[in-house]
N, C-alpha and C positions, 0 to 999 in steps of 0.2 A: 593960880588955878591950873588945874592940869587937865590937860585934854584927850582925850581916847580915841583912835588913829579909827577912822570911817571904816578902814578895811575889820581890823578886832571889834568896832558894832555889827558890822555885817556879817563876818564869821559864826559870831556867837548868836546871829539871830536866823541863822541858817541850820547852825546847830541844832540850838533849841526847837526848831520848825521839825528837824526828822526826827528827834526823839520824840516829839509829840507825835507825828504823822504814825513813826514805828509801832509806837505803846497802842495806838489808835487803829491798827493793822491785825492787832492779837485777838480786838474785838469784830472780826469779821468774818463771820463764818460761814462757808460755803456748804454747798449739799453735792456732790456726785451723786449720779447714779450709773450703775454699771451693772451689764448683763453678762452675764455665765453662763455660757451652755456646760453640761453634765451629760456626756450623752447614755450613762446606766445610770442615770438620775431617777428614782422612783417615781412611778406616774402619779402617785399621793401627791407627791413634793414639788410636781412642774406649776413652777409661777412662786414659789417660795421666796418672803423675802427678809434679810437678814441686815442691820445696822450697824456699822464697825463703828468704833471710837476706840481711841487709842489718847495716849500721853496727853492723862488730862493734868497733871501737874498743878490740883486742885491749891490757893490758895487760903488762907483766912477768912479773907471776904472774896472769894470769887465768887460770882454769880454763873458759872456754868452749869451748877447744878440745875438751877433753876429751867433754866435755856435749854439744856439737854432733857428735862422730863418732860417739856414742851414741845420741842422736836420729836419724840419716841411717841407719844400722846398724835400728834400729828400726820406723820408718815405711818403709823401702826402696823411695823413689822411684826412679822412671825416670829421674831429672836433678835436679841443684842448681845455682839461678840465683843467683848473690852480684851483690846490687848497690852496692858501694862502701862507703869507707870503712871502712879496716880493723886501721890499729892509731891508736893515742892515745899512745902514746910507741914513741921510736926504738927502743929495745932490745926492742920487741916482734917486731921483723920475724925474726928465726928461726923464733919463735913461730909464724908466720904459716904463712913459708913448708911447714913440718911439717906446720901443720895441713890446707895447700890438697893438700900430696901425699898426706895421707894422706886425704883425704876424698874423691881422685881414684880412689883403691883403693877402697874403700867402692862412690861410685857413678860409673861411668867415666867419664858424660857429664853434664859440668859447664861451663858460663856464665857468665862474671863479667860488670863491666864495672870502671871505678875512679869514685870518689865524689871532691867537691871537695880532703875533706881529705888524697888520696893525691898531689896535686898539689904538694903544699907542703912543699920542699927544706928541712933534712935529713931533715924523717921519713919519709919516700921518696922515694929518689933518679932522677933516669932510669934509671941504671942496673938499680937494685933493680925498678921498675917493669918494665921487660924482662924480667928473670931471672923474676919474677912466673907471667910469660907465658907460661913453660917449666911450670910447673905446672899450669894448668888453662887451657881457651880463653876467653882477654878477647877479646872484641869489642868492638873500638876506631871507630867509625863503619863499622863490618862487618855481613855476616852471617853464617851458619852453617846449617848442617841436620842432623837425625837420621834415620836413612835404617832405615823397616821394608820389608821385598821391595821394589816399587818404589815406595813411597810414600814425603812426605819430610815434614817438619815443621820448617821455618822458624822462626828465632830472629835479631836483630836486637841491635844494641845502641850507644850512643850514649857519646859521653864525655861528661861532666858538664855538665849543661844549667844548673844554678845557675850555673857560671863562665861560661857559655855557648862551653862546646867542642863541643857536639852537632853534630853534622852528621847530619839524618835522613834528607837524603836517598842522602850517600852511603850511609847502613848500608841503605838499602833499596837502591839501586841492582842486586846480583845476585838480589832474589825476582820471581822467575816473577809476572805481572799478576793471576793472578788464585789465590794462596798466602795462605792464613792467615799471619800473624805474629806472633810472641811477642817482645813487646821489652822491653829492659832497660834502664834510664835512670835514675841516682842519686837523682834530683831529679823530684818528679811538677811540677815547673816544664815539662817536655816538651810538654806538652796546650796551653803556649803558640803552639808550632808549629801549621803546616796540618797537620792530623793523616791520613796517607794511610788508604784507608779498610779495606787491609790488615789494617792492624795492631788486632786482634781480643783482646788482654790487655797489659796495658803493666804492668812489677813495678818500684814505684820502695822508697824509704826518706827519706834525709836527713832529714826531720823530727823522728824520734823520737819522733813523738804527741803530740809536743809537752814530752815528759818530764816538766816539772813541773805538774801539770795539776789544777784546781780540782775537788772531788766534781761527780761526772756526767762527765766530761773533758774540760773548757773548757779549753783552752791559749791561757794568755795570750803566749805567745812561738811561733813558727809558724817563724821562720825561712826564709822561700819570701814568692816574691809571685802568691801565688794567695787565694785566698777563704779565709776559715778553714773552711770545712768539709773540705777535700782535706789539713789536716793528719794523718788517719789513715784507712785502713779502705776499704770499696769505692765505687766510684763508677761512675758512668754517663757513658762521652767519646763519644759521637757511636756508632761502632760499636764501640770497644773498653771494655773495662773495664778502669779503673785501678785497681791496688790498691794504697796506700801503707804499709806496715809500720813498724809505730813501733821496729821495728830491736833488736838485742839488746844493746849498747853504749849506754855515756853518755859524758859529756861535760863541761866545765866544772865545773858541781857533779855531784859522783857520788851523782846520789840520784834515784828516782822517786817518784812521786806518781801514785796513779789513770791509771798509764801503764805497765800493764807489759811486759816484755822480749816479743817476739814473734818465731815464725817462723813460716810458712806452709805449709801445705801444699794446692796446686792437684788434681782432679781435670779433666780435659778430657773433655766430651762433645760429640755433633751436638746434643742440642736440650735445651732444658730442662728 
């Protein structure tokens, strides 16, 4: 009979205990809330509020869909801004598309843009990417507006700045010179750019916070080439504030650590 040294049971049931804790980390998901002052914020728009989600990394069977139109339903923003990346396997995209129409019912003015990993054939197609487009407005090097009486509220958005498809200045190209703008950009790799002085909130993701992340939340992998502090959370760019959402999807390994799943929720004012 052969016997198994107490140390290798112990290992392996130390092991088995964090993958389960990690995998059990992915399901936990936090609400920020974060205020923005705007100070030529239209007086229509003061108290405006707006729900980020980022890198949903939708599976087969994930239930985030479900979760997030009960969130949106809940909190009942003014707007939902998704900024990329959005399934993790191919057979998720029905999945997707369901969830992008049905969260357009919920709240009708909705923002995407797409993230590195929407770029990359078969898990989304050009075609698929178009059809997308039918469900909720991507702003593809574009902008957009939301219009109260005659006031307007500017939104921007960029293709994927990690790959480097952004073009910022086409997406600013139609805002009036002296308009607030809410921009949308996968990757807070964006701030690389001359940052025009517009643009007054910038909502990225791709990092995921780094997802596996040492107590306190040091993230040894960043995936970006920026500083490691712009791996997650708010930041100060010249006149805008970026905020980088560690995303509510994972990735590679399906597990967090001292990194969990987030969405945000913005209120907009004039001052602080």
């Amino acid at each position: 009979m052969r016997w198994v040294p107490v140390a290798a049971i112990t290992l392996g049931a130390v092991t088995a205990g964090l993958i389960a804790r990690g995998i059990a980390n992915t399901r936990q998901l936090s609400v920020s809330r974060e205020t923005v002052a705007i100070p030529e914020l239209p007086d229509a728009f003061a108290g405006f509020s707006l729900l980020h989600l980022t890198d949903l990394h939708l599976r087969t069977v994930s239930r985030w869909p479900e979760r997030l139109l009960t969130l949106a339903r809940d909190l009942a923003p003014d707007c939902v801004c998704l900024t990329g990346d959005y399934i993790v396997q191919r057979g998720a995209y029905p999945k997707l598309t369901a969830f992008l129409t049905a969260l357009a019912a919920v709240v009708p003015r909705c923002f995407a843009v797409f993230g590195n990993a929407d770029y990359r054939e078969p898990l989304l197609t050009m075609a698929q990417r178009r059809e997308l487009t039918r469900t909720v407005s991507f702003l593809r090097n574009a902008s957009a507006t939301i219009t109260r009486g005659s006031q307007q509220l500017w939104f921007a958005g960029v293709e994927d700045p990690h790959d480097e498809y952004a073009d910022l200045e086409a997406a600013l190209a139609n805002v009036p010179s002296a308009a607030p703008v809410l921009l949308l950009a996968h990757s807070p790799e964006i701030i690389t750019d001359a940052l025009d002085p517009r643009i007054r909130l910038i909502l990225s993701g791709h990092t995921h916070g780094g997802q596996i992340c040492l107590p306190g939340g040091f993230a040894p992998y960043t995936n970006m080439r920026l500083p490691r502090r712009f791996v997650a959370g708010r930041h100060q760019v010249g006149n805008a504030v970026l905020y980088v959402s560690r995303g509510i999807g994972s990735t590679r390994l399906r597990m967090r650590f001292n990194c969990s799943p987030e969405a945000t929720l913005f209120t907009l004012t004039r001052s602080g």
